[in-house]
LOLUM-635835 format. One record per atom (N, C-alpha, C): chain; z, y, x negated; atom name. Coordinates in Angstrom, 2 decimals, always signed. Layout:
BEGIN
A Z Y X CA
...
// end
This chain:
BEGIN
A -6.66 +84.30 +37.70 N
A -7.76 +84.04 +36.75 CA
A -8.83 +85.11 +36.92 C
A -9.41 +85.79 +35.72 N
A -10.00 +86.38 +35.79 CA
A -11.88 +86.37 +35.94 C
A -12.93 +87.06 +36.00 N
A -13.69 +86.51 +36.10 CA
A -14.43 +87.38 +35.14 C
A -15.91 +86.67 +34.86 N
A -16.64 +87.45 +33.65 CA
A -16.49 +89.14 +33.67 C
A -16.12 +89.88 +32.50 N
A -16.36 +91.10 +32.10 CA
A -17.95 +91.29 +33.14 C
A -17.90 +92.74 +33.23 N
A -18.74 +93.43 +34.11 CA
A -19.72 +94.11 +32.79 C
A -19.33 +94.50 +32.03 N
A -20.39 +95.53 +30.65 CA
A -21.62 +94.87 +30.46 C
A -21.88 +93.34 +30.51 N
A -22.31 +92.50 +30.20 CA
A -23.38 +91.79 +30.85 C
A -24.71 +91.75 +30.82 N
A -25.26 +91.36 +31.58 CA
A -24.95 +89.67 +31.47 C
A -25.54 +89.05 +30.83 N
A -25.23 +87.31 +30.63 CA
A -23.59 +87.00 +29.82 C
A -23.26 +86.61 +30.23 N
A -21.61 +86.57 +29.53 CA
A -21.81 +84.97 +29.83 C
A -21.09 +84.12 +28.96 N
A -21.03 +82.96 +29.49 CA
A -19.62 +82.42 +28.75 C
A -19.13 +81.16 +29.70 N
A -17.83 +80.64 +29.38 CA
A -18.31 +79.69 +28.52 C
A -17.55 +78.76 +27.47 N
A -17.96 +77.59 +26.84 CA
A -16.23 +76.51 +26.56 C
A -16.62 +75.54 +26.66 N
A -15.88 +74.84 +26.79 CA
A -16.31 +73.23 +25.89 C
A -15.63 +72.45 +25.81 N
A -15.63 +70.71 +25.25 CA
A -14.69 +70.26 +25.87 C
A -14.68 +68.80 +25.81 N
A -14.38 +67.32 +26.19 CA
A -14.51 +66.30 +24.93 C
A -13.75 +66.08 +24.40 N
A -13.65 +64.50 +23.78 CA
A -13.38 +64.90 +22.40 C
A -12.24 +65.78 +22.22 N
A -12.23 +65.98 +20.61 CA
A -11.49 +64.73 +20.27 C
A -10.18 +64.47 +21.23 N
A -9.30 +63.08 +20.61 CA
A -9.55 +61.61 +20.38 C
A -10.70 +61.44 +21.45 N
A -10.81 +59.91 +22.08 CA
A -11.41 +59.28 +20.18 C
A -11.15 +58.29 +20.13 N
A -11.41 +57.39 +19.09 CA
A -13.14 +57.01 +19.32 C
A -13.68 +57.49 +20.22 N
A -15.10 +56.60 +20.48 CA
A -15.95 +57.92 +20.98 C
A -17.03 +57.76 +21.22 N
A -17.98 +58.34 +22.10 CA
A -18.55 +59.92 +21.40 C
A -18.82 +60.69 +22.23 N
A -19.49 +62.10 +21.45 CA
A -18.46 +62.74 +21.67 C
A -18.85 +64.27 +21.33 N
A -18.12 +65.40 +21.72 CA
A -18.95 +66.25 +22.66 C
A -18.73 +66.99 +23.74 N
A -19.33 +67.10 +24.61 CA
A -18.73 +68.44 +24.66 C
A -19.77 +69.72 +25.15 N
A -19.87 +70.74 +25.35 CA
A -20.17 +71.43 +26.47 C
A -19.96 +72.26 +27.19 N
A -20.93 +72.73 +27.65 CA
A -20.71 +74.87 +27.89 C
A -21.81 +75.02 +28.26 N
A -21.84 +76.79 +28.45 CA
A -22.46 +77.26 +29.89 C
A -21.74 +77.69 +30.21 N
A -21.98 +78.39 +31.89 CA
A -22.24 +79.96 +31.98 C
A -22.56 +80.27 +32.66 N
A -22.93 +81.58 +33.28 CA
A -22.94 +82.05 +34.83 C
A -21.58 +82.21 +35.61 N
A -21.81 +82.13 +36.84 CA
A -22.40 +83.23 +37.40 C
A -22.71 +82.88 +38.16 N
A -23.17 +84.35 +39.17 CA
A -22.42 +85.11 +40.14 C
A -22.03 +86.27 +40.11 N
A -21.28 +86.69 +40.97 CA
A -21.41 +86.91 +41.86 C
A -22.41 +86.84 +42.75 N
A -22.92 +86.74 +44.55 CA
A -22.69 +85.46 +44.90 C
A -22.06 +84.14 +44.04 N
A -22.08 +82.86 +44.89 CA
A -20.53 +82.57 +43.71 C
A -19.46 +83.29 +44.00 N
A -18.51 +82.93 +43.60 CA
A -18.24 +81.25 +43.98 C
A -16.96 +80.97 +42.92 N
A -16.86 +78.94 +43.28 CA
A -16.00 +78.86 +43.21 C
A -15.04 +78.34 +44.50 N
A -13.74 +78.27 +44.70 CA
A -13.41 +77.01 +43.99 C
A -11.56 +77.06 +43.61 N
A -10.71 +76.28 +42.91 CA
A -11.33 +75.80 +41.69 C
A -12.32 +76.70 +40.93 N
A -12.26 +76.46 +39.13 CA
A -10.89 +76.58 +38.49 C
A -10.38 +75.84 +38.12 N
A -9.54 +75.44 +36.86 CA
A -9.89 +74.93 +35.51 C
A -8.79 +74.92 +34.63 N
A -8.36 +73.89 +34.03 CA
A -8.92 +72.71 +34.11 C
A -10.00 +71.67 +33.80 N
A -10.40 +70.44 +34.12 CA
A -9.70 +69.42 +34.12 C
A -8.95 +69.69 +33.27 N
A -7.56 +68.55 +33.16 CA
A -6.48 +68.59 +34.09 C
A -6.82 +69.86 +35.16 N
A -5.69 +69.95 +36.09 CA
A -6.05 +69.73 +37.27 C
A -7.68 +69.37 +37.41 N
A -8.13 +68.35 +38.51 CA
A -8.24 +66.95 +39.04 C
A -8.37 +66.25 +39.95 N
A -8.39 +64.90 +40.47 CA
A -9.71 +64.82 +39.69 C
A -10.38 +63.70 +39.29 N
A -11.89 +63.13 +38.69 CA
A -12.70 +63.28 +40.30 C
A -11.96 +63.16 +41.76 N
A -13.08 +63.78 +42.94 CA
A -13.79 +64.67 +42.86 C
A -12.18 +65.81 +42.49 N
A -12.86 +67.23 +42.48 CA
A -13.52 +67.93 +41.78 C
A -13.39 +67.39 +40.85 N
A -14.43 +67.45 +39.06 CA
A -15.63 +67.31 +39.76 C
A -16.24 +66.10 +40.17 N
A -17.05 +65.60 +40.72 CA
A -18.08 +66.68 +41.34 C
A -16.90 +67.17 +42.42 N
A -17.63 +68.13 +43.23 CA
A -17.86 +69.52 +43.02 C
A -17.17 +69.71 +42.28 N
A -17.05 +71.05 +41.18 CA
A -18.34 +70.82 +40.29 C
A -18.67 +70.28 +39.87 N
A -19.87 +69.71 +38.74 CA
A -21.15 +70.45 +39.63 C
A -21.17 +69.70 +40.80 N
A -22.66 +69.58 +41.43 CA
A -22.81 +70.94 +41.90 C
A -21.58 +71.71 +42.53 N
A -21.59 +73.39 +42.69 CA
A -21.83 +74.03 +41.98 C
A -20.98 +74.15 +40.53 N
A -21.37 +74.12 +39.03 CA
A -22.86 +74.20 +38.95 C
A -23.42 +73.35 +38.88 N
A -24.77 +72.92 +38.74 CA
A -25.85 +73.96 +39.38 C
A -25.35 +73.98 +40.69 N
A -26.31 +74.18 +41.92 CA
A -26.27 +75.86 +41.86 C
A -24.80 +76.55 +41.49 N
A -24.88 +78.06 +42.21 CA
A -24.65 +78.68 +40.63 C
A -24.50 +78.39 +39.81 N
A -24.68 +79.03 +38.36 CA
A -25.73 +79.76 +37.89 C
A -25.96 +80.89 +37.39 N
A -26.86 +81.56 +37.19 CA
A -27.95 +80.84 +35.79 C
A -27.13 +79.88 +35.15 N
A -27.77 +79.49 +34.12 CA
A -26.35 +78.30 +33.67 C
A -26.39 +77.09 +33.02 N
A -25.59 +76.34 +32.15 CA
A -26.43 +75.15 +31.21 C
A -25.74 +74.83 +30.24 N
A -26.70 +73.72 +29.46 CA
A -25.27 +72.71 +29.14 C
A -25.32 +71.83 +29.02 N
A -24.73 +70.82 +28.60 CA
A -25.51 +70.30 +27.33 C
A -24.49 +69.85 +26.25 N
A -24.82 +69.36 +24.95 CA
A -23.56 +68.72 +24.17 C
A -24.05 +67.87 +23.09 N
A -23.10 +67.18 +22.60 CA
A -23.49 +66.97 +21.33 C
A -22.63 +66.41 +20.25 N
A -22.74 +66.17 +18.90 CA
A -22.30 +64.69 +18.87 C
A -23.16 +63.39 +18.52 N
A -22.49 +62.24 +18.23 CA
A -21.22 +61.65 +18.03 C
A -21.37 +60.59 +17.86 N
A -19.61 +59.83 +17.14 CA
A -20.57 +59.40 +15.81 C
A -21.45 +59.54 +15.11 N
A -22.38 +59.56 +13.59 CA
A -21.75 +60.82 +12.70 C
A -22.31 +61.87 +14.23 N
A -22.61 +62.93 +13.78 CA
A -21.02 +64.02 +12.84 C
A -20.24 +63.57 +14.06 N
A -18.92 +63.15 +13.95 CA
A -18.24 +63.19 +12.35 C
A -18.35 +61.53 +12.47 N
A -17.73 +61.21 +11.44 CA
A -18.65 +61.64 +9.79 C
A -19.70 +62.47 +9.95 N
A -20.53 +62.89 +9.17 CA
A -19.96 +64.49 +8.56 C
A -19.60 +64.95 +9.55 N
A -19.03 +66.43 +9.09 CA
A -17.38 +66.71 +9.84 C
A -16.92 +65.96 +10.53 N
A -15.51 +66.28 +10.68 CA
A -16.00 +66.82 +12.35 C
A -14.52 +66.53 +13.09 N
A -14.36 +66.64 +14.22 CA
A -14.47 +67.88 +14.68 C
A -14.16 +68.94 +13.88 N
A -13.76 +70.57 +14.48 CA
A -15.46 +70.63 +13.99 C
A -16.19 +70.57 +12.66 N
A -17.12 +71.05 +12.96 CA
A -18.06 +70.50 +13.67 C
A -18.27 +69.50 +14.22 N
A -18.80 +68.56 +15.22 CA
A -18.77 +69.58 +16.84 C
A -17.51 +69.85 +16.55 N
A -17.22 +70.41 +17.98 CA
A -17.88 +71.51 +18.09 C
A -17.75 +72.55 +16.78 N
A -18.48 +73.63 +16.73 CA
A -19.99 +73.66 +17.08 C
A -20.71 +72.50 +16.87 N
A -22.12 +72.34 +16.57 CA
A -22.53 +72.11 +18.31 C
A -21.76 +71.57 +18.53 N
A -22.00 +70.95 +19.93 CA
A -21.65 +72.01 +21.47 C
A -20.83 +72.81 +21.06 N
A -20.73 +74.42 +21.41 CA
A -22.05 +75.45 +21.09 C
A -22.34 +75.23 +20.02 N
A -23.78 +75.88 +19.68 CA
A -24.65 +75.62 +19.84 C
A -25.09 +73.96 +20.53 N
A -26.33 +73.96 +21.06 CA
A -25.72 +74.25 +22.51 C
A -25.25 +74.21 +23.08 N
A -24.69 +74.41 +24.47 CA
A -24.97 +75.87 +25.09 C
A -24.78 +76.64 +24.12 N
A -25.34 +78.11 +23.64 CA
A -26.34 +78.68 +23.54 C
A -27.22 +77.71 +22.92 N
A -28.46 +78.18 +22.78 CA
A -29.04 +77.15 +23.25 C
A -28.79 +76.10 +24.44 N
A -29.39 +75.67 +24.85 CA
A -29.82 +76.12 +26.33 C
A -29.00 +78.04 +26.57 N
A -28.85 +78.20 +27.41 CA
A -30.58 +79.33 +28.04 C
A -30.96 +79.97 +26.24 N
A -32.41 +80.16 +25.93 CA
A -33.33 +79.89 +27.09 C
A -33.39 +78.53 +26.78 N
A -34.35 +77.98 +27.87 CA
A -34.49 +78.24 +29.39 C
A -33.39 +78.46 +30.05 N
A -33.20 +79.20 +31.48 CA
A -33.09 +80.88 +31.32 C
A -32.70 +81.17 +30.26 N
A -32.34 +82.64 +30.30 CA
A -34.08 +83.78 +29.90 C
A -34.48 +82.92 +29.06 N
A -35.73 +83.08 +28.27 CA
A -34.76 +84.25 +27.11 C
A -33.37 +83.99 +27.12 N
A -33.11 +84.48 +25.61 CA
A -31.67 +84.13 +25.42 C
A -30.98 +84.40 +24.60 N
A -29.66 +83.94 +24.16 CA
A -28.68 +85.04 +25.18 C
A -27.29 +84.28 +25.37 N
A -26.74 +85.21 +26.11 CA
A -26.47 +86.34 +25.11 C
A -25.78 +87.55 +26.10 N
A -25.04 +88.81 +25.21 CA
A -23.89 +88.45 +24.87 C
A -23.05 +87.93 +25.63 N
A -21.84 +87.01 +24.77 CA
A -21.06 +86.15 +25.23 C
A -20.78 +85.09 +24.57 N
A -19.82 +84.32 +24.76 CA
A -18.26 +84.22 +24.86 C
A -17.48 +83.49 +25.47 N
A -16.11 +83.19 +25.85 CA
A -16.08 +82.04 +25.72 C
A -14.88 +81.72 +24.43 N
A -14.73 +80.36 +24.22 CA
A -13.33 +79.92 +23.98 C
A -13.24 +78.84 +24.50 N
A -11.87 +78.39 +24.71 CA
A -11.37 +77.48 +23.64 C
A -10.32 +78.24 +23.50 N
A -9.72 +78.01 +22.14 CA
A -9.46 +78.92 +20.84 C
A -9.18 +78.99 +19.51 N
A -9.17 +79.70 +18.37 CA
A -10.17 +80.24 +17.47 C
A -11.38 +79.27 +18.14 N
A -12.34 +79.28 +17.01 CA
A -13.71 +79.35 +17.56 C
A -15.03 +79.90 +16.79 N
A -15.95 +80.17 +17.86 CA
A -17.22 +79.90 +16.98 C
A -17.82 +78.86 +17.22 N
A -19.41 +78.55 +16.94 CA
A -19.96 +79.99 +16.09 C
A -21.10 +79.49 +15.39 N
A -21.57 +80.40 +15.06 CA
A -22.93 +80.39 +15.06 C
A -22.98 +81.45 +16.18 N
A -24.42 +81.78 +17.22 CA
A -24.24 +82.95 +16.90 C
A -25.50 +84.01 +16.86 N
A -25.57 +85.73 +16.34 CA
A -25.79 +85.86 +17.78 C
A -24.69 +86.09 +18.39 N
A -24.36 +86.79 +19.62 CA
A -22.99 +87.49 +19.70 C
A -22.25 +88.09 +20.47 N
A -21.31 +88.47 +20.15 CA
A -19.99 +86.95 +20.52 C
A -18.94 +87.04 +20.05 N
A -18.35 +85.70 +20.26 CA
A -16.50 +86.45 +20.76 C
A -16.13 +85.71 +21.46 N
A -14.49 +85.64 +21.65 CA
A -13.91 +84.37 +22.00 C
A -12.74 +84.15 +21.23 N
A -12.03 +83.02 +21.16 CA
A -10.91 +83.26 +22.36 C
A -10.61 +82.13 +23.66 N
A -9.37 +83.03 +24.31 CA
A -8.65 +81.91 +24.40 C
A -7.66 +81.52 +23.56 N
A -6.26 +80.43 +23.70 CA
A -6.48 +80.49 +25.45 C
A -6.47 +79.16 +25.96 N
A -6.04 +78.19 +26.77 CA
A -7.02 +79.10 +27.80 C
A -8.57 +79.68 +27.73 N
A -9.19 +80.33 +27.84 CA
A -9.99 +79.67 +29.68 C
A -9.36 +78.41 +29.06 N
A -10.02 +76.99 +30.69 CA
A -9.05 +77.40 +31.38 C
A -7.67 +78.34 +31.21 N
A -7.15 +78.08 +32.99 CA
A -7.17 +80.32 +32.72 C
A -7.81 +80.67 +32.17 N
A -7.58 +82.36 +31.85 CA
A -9.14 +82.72 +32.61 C
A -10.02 +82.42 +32.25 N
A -11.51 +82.55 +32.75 CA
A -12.15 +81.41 +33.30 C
A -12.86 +81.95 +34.04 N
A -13.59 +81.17 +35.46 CA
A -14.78 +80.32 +34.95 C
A -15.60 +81.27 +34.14 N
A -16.68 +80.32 +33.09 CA
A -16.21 +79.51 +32.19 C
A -15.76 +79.64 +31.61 N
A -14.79 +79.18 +30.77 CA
A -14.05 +77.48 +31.40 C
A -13.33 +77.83 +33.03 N
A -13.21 +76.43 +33.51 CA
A -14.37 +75.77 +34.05 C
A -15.51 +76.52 +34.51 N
A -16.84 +76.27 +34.65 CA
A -17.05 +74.71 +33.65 C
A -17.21 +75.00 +32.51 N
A -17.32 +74.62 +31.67 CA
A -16.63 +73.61 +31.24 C
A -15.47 +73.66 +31.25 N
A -14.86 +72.52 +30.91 CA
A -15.19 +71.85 +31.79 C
A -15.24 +72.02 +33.07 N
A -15.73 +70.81 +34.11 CA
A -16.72 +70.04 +34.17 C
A -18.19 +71.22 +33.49 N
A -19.40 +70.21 +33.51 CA
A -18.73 +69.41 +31.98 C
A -18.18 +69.08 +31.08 N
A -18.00 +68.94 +29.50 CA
A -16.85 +67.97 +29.80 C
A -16.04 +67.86 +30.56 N
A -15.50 +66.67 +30.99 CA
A -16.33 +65.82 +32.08 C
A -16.52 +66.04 +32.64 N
A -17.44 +65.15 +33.89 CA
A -18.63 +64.07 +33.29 C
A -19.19 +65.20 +31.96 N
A -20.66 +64.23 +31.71 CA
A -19.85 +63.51 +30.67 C
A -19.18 +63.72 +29.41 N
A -18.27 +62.88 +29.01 CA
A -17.75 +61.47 +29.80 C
A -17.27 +61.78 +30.48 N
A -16.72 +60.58 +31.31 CA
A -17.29 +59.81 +31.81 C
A -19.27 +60.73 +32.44 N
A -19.92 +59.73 +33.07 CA
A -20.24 +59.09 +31.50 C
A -20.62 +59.75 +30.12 N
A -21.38 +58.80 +29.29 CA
A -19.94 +57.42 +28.83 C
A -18.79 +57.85 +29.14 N
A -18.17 +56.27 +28.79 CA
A -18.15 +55.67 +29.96 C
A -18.55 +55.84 +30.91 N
A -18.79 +54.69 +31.84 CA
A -20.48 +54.09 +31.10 C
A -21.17 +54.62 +30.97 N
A -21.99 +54.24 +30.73 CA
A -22.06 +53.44 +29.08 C
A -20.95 +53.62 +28.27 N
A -20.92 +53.33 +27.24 CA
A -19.78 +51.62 +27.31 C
A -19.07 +51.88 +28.56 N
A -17.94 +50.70 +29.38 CA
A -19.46 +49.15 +29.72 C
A -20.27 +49.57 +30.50 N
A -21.58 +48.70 +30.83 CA
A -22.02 +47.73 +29.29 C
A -21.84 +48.93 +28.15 N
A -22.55 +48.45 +26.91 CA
A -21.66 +47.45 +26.35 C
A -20.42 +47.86 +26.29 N
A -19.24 +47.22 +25.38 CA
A -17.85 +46.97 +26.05 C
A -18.17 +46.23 +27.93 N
A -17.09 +45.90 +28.37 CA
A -15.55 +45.84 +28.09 C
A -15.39 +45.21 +26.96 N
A -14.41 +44.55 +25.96 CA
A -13.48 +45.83 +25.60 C
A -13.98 +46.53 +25.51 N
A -13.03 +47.66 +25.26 CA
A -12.32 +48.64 +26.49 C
A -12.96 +48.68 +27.43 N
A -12.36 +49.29 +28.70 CA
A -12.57 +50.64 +28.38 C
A -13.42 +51.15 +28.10 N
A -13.54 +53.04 +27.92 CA
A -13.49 +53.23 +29.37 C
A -13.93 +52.51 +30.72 N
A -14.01 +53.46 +31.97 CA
A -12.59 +53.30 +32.26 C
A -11.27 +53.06 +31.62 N
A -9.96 +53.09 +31.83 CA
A -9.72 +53.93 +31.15 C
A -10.01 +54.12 +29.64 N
A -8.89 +54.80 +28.79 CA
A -10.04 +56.28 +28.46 C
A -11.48 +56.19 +28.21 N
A -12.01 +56.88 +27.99 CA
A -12.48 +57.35 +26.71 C
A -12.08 +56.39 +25.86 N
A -12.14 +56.21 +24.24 CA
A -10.68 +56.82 +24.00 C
A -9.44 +57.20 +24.36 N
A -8.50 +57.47 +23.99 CA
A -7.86 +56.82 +23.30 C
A -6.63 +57.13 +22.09 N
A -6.00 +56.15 +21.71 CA
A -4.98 +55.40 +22.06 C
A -5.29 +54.65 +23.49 N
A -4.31 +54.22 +24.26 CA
A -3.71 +52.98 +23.92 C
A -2.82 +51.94 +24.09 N
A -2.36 +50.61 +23.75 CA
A -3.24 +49.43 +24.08 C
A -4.12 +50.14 +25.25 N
A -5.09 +48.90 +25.43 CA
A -6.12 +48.52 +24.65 C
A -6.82 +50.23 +24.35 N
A -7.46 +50.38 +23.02 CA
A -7.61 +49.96 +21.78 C
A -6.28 +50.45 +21.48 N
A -6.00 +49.83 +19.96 CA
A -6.04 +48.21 +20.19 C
A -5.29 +47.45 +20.89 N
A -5.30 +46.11 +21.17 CA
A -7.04 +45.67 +20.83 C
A -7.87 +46.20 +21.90 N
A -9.54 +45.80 +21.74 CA
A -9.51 +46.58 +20.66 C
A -9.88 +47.02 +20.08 N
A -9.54 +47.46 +18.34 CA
A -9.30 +46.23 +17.41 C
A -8.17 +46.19 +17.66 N
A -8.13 +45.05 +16.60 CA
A -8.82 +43.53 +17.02 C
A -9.40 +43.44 +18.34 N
A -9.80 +41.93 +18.42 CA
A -11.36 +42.08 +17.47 C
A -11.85 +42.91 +18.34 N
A -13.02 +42.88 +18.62 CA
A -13.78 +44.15 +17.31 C
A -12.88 +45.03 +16.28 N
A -13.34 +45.79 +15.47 CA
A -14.17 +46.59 +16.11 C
A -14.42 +47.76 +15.46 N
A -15.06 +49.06 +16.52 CA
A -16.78 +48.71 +16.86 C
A -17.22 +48.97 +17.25 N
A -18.59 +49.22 +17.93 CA
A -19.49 +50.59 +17.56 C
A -20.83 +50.31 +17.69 N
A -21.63 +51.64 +17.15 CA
A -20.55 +52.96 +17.87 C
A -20.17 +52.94 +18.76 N
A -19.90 +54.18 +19.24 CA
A -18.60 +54.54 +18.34 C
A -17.62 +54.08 +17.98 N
A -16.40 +54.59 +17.44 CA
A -16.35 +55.35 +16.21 C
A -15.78 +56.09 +16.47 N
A -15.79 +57.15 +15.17 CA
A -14.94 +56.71 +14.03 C
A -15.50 +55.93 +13.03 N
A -15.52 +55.14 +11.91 CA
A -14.08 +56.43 +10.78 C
A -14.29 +57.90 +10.73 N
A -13.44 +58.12 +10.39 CA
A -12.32 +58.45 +11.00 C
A -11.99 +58.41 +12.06 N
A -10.62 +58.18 +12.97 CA
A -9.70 +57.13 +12.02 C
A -8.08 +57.42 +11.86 N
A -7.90 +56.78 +11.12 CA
A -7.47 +54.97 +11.81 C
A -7.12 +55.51 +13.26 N
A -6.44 +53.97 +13.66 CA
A -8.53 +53.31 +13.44 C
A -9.47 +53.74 +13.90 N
A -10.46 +53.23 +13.89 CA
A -10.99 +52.31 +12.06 C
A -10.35 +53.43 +11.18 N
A -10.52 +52.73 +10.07 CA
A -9.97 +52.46 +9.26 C
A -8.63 +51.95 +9.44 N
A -7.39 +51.28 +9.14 CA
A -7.68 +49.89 +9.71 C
A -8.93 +49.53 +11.28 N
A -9.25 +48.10 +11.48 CA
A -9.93 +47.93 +11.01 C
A -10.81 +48.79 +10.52 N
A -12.06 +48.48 +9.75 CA
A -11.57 +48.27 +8.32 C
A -10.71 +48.31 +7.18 N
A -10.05 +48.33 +6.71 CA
A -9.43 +46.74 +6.30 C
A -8.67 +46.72 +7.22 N
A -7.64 +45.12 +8.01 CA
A -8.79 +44.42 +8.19 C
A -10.10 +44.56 +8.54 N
A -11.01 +43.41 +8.57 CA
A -12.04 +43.18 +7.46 C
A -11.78 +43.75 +6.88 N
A -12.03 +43.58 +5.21 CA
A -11.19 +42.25 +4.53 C
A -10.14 +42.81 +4.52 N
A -9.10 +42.16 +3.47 CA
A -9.38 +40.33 +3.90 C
// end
């Protein structure tokens, strides 16, 4: 794995969490590591234990030259579509990075095909979370706070079990789905979400 381009003074990785789950936000985030406090075993976030996430987060946090975490609703969501949701939520993540930097980075690395649109310079890098280091940076803080907000969203609306499935569309899910019909958090245009909404009409 490689690590940020050198040409560059602020380069930062960007990453999300929660494009599939039927419930909750979409979650972003943008990193900038520093290269005097390199951070051992960044990956892939999905190719970690939820410990090591954990502990990866708070290093993350602590030895990064700059990161912002941000998100776009399950409103916001079902208001403009999932990809551009995702996009939006990448772009404040981006420029939410301003505020520590006292300016926008010089450019971004983003994982995946497609790239926000921030007037900075931008690159898209397929499967970009296990290719660059910011990049898994990122996915880690963007899964981690995700996960903490459905635990915290599990407290609100027991009945559904998000601190099991995570808003995914799992069998247990759909089951609380159909008892109990979705909740403020579920993304109303998901189709299993409004196919019950739908069925509880009729």
């Amino acid at each position: 794995m490689s690590s940020m381009p050198n040409e560059y003074e602020w380069i930062c990785g960007v990453d999300e969490a929660g494009r599939g789950p039927l419930a909750g936000s979409v979650v972003a985030a943008a990193v900038i590591l520093d290269p005097l406090k390199p951070i051992e075993g960044l990956k892939d976030s999905k190719k970690l234990t939820a410990k090591v996430r954990d502990e990866l987060f708070d290093i993350i946090i602590r030895d990064s030259k700059a990161w912002c975490i941000a998100e776009a609703s399950a409103a916001e969501i079902d208001a403009i579509n999932i990809l551009q949701a995702t996009m939006l939520a990448m772009k404040r993540a981006i420029e939410g990075l301003e505020k520590t930097l006292g300016r926008l980075p010089d450019k971004a690395l983003i994982d995946g095909n497609r790239c926000p649109k921030v007037n900075i310079e931008m690159e898209a890098i397929v499967k970009g979370d296990s290719k660059v280091q910011a990049i898994s940076a990122a996915s880690i803080l963007a899964k981690v706070t995700r996960d903490r907000d459905m635990q915290v969203l599990h407290e609100a609306y027991p009945m559904y079990g998000f601190n099991q499935h995570m808003g995914y569309p799992t069998p247990m899910h759909f089951n609380a789905l159909k008892e109990f019909g979705p909740c403020p958090a579920h993304r109303k245009t998901f189709a299993p979400v409004r196919e019950v909404m739908e069925t509880k009409l009729l």
